[in-house]
MMTF fields as JSON, N, C-alpha, C and O atoms, coordinates in Angstrom:
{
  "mmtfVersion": "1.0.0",
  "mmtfProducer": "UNKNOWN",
  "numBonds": 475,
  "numAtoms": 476,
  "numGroups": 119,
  "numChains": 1,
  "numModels": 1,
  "chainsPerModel": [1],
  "groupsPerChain": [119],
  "chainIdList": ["A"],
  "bondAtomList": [4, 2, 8, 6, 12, 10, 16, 14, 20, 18, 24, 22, 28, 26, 32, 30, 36, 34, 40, 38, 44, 42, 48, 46, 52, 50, 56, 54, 60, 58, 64, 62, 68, 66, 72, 70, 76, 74, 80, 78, 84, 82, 88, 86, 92, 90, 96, 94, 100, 98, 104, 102, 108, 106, 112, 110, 116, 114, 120, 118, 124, 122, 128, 126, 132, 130, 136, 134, 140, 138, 144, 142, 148, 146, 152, 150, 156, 154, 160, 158, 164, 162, 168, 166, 172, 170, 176, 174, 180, 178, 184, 182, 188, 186, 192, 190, 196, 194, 200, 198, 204, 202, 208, 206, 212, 210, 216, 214, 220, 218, 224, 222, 228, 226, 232, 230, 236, 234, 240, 238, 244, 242, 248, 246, 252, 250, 256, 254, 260, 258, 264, 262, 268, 266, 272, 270, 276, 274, 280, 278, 284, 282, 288, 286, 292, 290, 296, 294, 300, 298, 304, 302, 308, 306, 312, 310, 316, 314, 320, 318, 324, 322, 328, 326, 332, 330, 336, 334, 340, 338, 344, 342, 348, 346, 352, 350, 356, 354, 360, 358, 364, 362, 368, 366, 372, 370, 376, 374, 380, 378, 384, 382, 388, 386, 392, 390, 396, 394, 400, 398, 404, 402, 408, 406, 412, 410, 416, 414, 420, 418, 424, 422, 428, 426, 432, 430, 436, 434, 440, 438, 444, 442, 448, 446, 452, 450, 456, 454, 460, 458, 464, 462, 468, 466, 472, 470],
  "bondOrderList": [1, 1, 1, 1, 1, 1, 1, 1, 1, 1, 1, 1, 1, 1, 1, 1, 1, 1, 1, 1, 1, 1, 1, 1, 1, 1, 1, 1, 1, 1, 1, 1, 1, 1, 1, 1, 1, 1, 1, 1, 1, 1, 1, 1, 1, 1, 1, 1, 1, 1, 1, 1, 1, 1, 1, 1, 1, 1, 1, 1, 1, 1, 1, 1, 1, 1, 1, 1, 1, 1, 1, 1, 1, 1, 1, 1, 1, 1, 1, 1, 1, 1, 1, 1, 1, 1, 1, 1, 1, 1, 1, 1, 1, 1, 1, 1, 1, 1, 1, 1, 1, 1, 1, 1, 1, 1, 1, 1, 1, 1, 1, 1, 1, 1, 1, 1, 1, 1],
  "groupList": [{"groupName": "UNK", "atomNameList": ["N", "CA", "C", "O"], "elementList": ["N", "C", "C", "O"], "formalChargeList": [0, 0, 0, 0], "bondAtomList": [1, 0, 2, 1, 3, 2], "bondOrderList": [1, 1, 2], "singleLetterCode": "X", "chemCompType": "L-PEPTIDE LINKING"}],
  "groupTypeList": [0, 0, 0, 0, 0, 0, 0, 0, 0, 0, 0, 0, 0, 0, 0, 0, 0, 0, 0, 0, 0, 0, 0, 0, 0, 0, 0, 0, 0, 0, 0, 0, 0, 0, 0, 0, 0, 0, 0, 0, 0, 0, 0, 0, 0, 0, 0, 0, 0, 0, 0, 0, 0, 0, 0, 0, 0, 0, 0, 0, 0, 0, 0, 0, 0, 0, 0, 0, 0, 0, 0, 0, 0, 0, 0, 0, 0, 0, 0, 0, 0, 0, 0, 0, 0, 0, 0, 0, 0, 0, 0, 0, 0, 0, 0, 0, 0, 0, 0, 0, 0, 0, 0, 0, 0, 0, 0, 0, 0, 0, 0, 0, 0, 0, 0, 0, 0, 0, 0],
  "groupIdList": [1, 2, 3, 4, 5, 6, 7, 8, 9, 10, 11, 12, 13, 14, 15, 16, 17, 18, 19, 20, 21, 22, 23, 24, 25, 26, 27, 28, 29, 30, 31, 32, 33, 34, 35, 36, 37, 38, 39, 40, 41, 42, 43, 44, 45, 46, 47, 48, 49, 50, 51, 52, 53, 54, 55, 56, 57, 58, 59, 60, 61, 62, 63, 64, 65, 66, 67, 68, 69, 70, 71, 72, 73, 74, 75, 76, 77, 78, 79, 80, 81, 82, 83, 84, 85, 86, 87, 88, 89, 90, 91, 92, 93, 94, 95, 96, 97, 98, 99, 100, 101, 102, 103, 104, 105, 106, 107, 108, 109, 110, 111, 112, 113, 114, 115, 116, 117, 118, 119],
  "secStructList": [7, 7, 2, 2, 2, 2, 2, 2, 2, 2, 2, 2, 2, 6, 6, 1, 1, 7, 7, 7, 7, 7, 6, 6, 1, 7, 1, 7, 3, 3, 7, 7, 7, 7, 7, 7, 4, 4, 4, 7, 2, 2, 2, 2, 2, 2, 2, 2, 2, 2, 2, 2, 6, 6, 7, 3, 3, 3, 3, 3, 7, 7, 1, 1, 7, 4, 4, 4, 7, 7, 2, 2, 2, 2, 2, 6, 6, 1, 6, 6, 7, 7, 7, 7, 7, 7, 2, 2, 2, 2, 2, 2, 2, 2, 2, 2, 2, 1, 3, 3, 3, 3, 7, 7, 7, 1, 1, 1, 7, 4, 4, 4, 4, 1, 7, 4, 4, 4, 7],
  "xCoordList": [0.84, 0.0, 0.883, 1.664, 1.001, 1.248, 0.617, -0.214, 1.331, 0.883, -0.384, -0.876, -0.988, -2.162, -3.692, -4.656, -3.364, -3.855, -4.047, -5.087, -3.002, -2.557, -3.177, -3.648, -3.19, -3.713, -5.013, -5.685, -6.016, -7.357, -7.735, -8.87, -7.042, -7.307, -6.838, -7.161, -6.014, -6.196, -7.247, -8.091, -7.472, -8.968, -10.217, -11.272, -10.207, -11.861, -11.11, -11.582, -10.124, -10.507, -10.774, -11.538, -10.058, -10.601, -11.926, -12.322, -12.609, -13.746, -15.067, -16.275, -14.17, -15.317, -16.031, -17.063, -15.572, -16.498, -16.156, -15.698, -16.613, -16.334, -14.877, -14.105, -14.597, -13.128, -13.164, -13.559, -12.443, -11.889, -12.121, -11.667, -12.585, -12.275, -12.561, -13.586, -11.225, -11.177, -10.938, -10.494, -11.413, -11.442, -12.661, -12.835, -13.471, -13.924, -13.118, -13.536, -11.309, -10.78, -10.115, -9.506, -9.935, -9.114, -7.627, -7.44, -6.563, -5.118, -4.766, -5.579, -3.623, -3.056, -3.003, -3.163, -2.684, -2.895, -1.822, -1.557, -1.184, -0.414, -0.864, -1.559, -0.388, -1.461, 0.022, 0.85, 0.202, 1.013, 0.186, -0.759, 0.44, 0.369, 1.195, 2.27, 0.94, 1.671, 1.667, 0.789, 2.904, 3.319, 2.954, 2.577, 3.169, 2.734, 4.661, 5.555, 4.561, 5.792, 7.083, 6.844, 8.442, 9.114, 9.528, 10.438, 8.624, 8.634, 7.828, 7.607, 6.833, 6.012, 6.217, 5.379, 7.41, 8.136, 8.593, 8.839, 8.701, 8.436, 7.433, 7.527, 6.451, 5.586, 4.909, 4.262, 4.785, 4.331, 5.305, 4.874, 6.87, 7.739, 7.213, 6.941, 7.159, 6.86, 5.481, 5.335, 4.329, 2.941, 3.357, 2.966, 4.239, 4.403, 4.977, 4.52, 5.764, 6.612, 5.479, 4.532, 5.555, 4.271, 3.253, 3.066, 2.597, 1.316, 2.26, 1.81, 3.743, 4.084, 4.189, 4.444, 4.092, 4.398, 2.965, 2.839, 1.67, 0.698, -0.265, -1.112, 0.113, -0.194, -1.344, -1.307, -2.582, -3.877, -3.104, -2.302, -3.156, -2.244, -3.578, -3.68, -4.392, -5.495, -4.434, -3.502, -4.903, -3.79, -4.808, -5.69, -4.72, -5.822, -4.792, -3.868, -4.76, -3.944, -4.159, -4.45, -4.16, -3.847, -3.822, -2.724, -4.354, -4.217, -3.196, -2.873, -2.854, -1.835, -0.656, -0.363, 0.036, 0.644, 2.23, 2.447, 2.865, 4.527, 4.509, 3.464, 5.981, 5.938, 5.67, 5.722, 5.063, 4.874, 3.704, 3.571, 2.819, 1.147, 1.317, 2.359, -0.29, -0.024, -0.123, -0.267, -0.07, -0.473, -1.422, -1.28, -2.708, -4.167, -3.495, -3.64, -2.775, -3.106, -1.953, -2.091, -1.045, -0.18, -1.193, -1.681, -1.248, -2.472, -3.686, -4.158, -4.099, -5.576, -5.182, -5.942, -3.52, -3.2, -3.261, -3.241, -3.349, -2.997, -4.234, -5.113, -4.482, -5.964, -6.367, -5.613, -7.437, -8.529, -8.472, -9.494, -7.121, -6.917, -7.907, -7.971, -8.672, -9.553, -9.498, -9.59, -9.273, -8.73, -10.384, -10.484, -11.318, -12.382, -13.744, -14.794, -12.929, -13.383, -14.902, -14.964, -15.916, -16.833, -16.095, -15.04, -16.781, -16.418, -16.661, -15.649, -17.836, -18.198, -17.057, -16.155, -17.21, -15.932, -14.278, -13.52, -14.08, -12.741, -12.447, -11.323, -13.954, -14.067, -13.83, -13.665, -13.857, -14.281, -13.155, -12.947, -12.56, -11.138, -10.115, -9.023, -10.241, -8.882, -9.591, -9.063, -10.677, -11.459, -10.526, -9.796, -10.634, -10.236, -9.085, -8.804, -8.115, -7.017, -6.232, -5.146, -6.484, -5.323, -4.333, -3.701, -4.744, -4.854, -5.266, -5.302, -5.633, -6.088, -5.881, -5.446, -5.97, -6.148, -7.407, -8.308, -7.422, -8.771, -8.293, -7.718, -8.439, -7.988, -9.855, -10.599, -9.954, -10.946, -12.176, -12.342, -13.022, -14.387, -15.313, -14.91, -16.69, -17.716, -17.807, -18.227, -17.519, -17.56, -15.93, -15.835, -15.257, -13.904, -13.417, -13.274, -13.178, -12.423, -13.067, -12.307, -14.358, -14.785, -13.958, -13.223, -13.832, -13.198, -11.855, -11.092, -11.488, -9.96, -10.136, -9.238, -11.641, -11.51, -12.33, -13.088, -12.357, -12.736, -11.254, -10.219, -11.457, -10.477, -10.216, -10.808, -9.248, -9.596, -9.412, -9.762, -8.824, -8.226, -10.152, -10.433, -11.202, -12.408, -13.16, -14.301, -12.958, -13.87, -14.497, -15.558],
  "yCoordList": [-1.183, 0.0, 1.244, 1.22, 2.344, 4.019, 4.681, 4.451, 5.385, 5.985, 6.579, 6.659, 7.037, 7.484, 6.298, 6.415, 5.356, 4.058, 3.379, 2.875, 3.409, 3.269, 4.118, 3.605, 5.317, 6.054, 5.967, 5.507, 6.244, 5.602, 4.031, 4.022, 2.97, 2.074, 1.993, 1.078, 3.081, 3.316, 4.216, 3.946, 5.039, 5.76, 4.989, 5.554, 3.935, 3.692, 2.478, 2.683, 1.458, 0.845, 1.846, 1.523, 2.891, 3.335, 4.018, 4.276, 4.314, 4.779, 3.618, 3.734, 2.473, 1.285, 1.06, 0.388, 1.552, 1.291, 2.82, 3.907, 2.28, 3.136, 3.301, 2.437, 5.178, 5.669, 6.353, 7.41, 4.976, 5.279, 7.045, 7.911, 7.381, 8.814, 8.243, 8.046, 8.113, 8.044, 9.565, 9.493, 10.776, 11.855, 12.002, 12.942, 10.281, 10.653, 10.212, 10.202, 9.579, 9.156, 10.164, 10.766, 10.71, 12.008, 11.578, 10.369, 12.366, 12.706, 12.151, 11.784, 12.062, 11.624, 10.007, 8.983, 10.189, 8.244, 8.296, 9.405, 7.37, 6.787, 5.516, 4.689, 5.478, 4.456, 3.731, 4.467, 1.962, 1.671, 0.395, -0.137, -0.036, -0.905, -1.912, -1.883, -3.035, -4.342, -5.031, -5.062, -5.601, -6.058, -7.495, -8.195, -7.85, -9.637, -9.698, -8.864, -11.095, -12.048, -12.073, -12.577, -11.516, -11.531, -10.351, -10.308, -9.246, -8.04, -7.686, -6.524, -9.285, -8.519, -8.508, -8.458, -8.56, -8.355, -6.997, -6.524, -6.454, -4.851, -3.68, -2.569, -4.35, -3.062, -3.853, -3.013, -5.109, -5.312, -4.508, -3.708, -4.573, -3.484, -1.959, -1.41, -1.43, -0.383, -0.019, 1.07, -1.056, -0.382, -0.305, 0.593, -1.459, -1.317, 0.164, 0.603, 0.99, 2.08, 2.977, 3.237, 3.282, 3.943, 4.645, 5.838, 3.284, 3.073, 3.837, 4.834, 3.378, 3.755, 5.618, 6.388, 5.994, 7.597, 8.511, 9.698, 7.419, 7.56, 8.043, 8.932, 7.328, 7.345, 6.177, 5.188, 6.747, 5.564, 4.7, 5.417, 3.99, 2.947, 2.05, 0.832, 2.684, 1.777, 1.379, 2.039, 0.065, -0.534, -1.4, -1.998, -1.512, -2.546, -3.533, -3.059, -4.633, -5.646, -6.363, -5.522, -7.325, -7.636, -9.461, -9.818, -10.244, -11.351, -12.241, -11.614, -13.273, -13.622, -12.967, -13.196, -12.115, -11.111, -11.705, -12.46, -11.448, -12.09, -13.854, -14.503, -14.485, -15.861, -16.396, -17.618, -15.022, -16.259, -15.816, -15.737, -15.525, -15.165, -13.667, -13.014, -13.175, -11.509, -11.633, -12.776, -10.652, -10.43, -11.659, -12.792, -10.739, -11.812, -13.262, -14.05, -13.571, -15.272, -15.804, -16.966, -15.118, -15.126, -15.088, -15.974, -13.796, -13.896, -14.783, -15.193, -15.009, -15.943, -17.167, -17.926, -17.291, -18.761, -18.962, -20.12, -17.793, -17.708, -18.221, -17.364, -19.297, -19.876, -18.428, -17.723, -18.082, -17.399, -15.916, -15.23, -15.367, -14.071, -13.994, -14.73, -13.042, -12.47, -11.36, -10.163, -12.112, -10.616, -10.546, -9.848, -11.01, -10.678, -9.992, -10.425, -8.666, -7.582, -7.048, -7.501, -6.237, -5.659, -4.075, -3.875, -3.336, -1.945, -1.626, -1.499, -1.562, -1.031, -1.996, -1.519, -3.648, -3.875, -3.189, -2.887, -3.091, -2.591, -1.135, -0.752, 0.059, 1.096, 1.242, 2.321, 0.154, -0.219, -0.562, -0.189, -1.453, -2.1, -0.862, -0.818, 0.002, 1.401, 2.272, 3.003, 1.929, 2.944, 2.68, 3.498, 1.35, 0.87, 0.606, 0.996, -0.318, -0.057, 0.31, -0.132, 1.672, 1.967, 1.801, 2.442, 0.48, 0.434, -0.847, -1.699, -1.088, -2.462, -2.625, -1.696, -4.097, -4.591, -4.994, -5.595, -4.524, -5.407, -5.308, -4.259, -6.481, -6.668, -5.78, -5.058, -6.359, -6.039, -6.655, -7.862, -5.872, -6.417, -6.035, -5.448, -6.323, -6.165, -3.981, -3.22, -3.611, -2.102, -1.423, -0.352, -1.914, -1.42, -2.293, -3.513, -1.257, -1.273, -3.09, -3.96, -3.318, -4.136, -4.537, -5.462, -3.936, -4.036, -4.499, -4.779, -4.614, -5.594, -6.994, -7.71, -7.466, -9.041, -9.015, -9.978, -8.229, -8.548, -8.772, -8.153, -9.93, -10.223, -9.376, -9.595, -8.311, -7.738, -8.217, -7.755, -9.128, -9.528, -9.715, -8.979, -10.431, -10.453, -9.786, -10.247, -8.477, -7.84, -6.738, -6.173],
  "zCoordList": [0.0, 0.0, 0.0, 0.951, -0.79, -0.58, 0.843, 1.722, 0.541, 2.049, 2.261, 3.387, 1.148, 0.982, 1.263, 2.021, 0.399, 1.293, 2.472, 2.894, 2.945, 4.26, 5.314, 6.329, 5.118, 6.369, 5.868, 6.791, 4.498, 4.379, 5.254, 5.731, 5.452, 6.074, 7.547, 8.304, 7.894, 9.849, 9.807, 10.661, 9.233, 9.34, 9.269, 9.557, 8.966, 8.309, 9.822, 10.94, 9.687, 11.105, 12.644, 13.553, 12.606, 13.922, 14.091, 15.228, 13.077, 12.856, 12.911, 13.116, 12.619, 12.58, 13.952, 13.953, 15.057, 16.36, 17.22, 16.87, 18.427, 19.225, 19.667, 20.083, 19.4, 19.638, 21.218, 21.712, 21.746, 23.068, 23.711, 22.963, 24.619, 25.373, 27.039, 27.691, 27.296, 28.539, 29.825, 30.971, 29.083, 29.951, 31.482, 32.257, 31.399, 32.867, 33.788, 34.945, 33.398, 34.167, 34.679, 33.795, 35.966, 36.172, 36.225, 36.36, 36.14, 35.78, 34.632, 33.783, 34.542, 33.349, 32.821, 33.486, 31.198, 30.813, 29.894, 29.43, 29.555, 28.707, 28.237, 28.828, 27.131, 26.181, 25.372, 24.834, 25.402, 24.554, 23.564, 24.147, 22.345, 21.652, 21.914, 21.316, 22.839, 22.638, 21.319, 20.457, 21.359, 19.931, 19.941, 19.0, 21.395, 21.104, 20.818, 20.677, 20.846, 20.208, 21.364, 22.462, 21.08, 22.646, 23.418, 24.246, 22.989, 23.847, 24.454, 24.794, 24.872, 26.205, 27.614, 28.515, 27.665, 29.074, 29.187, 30.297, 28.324, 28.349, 28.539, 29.061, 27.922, 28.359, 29.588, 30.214, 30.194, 31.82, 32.476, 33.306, 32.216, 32.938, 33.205, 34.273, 31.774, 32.07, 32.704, 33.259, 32.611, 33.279, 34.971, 35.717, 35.388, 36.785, 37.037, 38.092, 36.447, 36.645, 36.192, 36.934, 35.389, 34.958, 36.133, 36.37, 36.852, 37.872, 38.839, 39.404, 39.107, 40.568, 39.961, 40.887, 39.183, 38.307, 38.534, 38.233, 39.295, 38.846, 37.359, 37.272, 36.56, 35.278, 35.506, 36.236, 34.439, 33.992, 32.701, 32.103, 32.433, 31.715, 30.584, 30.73, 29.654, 28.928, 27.754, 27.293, 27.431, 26.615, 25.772, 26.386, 24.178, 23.328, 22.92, 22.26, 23.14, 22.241, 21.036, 20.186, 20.616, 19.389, 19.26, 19.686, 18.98, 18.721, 17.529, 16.521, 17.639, 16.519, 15.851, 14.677, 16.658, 16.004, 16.287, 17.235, 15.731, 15.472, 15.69, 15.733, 15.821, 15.705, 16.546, 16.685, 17.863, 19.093, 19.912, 21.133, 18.838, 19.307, 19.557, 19.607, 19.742, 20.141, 21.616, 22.051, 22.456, 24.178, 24.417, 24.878, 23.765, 24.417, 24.353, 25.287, 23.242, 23.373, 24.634, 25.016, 25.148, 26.009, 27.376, 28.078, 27.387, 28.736, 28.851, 29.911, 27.74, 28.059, 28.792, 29.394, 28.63, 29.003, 30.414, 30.83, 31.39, 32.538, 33.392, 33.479, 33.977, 34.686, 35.115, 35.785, 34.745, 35.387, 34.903, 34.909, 34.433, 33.287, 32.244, 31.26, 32.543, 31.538, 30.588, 30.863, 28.97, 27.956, 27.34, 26.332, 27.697, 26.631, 27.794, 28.267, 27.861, 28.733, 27.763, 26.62, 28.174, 27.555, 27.896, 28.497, 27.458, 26.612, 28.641, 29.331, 29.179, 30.662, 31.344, 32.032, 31.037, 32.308, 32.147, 33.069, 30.918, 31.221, 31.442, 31.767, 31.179, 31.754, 33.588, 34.157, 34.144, 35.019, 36.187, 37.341, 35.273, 36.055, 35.324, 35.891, 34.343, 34.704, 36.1, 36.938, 35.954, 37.603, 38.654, 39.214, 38.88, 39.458, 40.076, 41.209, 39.083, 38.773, 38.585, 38.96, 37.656, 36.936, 35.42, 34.58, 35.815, 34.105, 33.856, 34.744, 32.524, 31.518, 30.825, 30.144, 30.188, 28.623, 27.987, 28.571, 26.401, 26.044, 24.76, 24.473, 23.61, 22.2, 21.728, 22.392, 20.254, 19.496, 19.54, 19.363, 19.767, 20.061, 19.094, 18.089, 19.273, 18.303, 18.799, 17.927, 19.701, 20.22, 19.711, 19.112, 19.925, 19.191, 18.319, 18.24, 17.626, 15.492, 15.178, 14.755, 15.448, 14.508, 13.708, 14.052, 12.355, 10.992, 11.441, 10.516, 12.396, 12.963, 12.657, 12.216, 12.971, 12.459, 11.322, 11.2, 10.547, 9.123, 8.325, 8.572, 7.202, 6.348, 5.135, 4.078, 5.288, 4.42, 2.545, 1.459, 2.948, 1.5, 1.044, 0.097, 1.504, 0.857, 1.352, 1.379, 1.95, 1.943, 0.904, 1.169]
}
């Protein structure tokens, strides 16, 4: 794809559901994209530092992504770790918390699990 393409298809996926606004959370947030594969021992590093910085920490992951699964399929493995949050529970647990994960749902970027090659 040209670049012109390219940003037409991050536009139309983030537009496909609901775009995140986490401003009823008060202070500040930092937001990272896990990559999945063998750098997710990095950003768990940094959310711990982060939290102790008091930073809100909302994070979306990614399924199947590099040669060794994305986040979710790493975490789902963990007995009783839950990545298939609803749009209110994971509003819920950054309340809470501080921060979360949640991959793509039928409420955010839909068009993430559409194929695009037939669509």
């Amino acid at each position: 794809m040209n670049r012109s393409e390219l940003a037409a298809l991050t536009e139309v996926m983030l537009y496909s559901g609901e775009v995140l606004n986490h401003s009823e959370i008060p202070g500040k947030k930092w937001t990272n994209i896990p990559q999945g594969g063998l750098a997710i021992r990095l950003p768990s590093f940094l959310l711990r530092s982060l939290r102790r910085g008091g930073l809100t920490v909302p994070m979306i992951s990614g399924r199947g992504l590099g040669h060794t699964g994305g986040t979710l399929d790493k975490l789902e493995a963990i007995p009783g770790f839950n990545v298939n949050l609803s749009l209110e529970e994971f509003r819920r647990v950054l309340r809470e918390c501080g921060m979360g994960l949640i991959g793509q749902t039928a409420e955010i970027a839909p068009a993430d699990k559409k194929d695009l090659r037939t669509a």
